[in-house]
C-alpha positions, 0 to 999 in steps of 0.5 A: 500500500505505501508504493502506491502513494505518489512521490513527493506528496507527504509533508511528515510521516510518523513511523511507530514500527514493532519494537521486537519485545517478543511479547504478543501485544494484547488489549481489549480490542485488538492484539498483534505480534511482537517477536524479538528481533535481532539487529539484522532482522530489525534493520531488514524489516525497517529497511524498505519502509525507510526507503518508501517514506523517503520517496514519498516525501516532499523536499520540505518533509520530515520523518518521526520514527518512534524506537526504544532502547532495543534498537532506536541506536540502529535506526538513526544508522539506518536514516542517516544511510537513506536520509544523509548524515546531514538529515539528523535533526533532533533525538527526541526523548519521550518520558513518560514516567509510568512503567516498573523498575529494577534492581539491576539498572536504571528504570526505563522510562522514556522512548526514543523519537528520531527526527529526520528532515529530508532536505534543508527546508524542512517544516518546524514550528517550535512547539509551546509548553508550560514553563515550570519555573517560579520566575515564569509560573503561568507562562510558556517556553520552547519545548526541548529535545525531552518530552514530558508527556505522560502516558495513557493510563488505565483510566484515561478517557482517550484509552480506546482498547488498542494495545501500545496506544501513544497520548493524543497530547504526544502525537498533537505536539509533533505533528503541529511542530512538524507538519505545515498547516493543511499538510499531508501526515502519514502513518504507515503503522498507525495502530488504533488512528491516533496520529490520524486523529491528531492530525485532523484536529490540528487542521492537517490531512492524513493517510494511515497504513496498518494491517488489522481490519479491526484497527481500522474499524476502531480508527474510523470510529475515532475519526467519527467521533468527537476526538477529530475536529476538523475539516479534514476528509480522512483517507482511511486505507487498509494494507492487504496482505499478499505475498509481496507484503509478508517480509518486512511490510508485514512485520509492521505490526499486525496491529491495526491501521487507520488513516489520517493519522494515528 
């Protein structure tokens, strides 16, 4: 489904590929698999992907690939090779606080976000956040590399019962920063349509690619519902799986996708 998008026709795209946990992902309404992966079989899989959104991308476009710390280290080795050493622009952290603790290293509390920019003249629109410091009390600042956004928890009213679920909050601060108004954000793997929903609501459009009709059923409800407030039409696409898509397009998550966005 993505080598049917034309070239030069993406503003941003956010890419949340398999993190290789070797854990079946399971939530109320849905569940994909997650095999461990190891560092040549990670980079095979997300190779073709990053080759795909560098074509798609206009000049000014920009990629947002989400990671961890099993493998966001060969990632920004992988973009550099497609994007250029000079593509680099930020290795954003996520802390999200919530999650356990051990006894024999440091908690694992934050994901790794890996901006590249596929040209000089890439969109960026520094983002806003509170200030926390006396002297600012009740005024804003520019955002910095880390991002103190928490993640959803059992109770939150956004939780839709998709496995992985990323905060609304997180994907509306990226894609206002990243993304030009009435720009085209795409998700390739975007799950339960978060990115998408984040994107209609913030005046962009949005294609999102992913595997599971059950997800994409969940994103249109989404996209429907009162989450996504814009005028934006939503291109909801549904990835079919045949024999030249099992390999590493497949591998991006069974978890469902949903257009405009994730």
């Amino acid at each position: 489904m993505l080598g049917t998008i034309p070239d030069r026709s993406i503003d941003l795209c956010y890419l949340d590929p398999p993190f290789g946990t070797g854990r079946r992902q399971v939530a109320r309404r849905g569940s994909y698999e997650d095999p461990t992966s190891d560092a040549a079989s990670h980079l095979a899989m997300l190779a073709p992907w990053i080759r795909e959104i560098h074509r798609v991308l206009r000049p000014h476009g920009s990629v947002l690939l989400h990671g961890d710390w099993r493998h966001a280290h060969r990632q920004r080795l992988l973009l550099e090779e497609v994007f250029g050493a000079d593509g680099f622009v930020n290795g954003l952290v996520w802390s999200y606080g919530l999650g356990g603790s051990s006894p024999r290293r440091f908690a694992r509390k934050h994901d790794d976000i890996l901006f590249f920019a596929k040209g000089p003249s890439y969109f960026f629109e520094a983002p806003r956040v509170p200030a926390r410091s006396r002297r600012l009390l009740g005024r804003t600042k520019k955002a910095t590399d880390v991002l103190e956004v928490a993640a959803i928890n059992n109770m939150a009213r956004e939780r839709c019962g998709w496995p992985t679920q990323k905060p609304l909050a997180l994907l509306d601060l990226l894609i206002r920063a990243c993304a030009p108004p009435g720009g085209l954000v795409l998700d390739p793997c975007c799950g339960s349509g978060t990115t998408l929903v984040a994107a209609v609501a913030a005046g962009r459009r949005a294609i999102g690619i992913d595997l599971s009709p059950r997800a994409i059923a969940l994103a249109r409800r989404r996209l429907d519902g009162p989450e996504a407030r814009s005028a934006g039409e939503p291109a909801v696409r549904r990835r079919t799986a045949d024999r030249r898509s099992s390999g590493s397009r497949s591998a991006c998550r069974s978890r469902s996708a949903t257009g405009t966005g994730r």
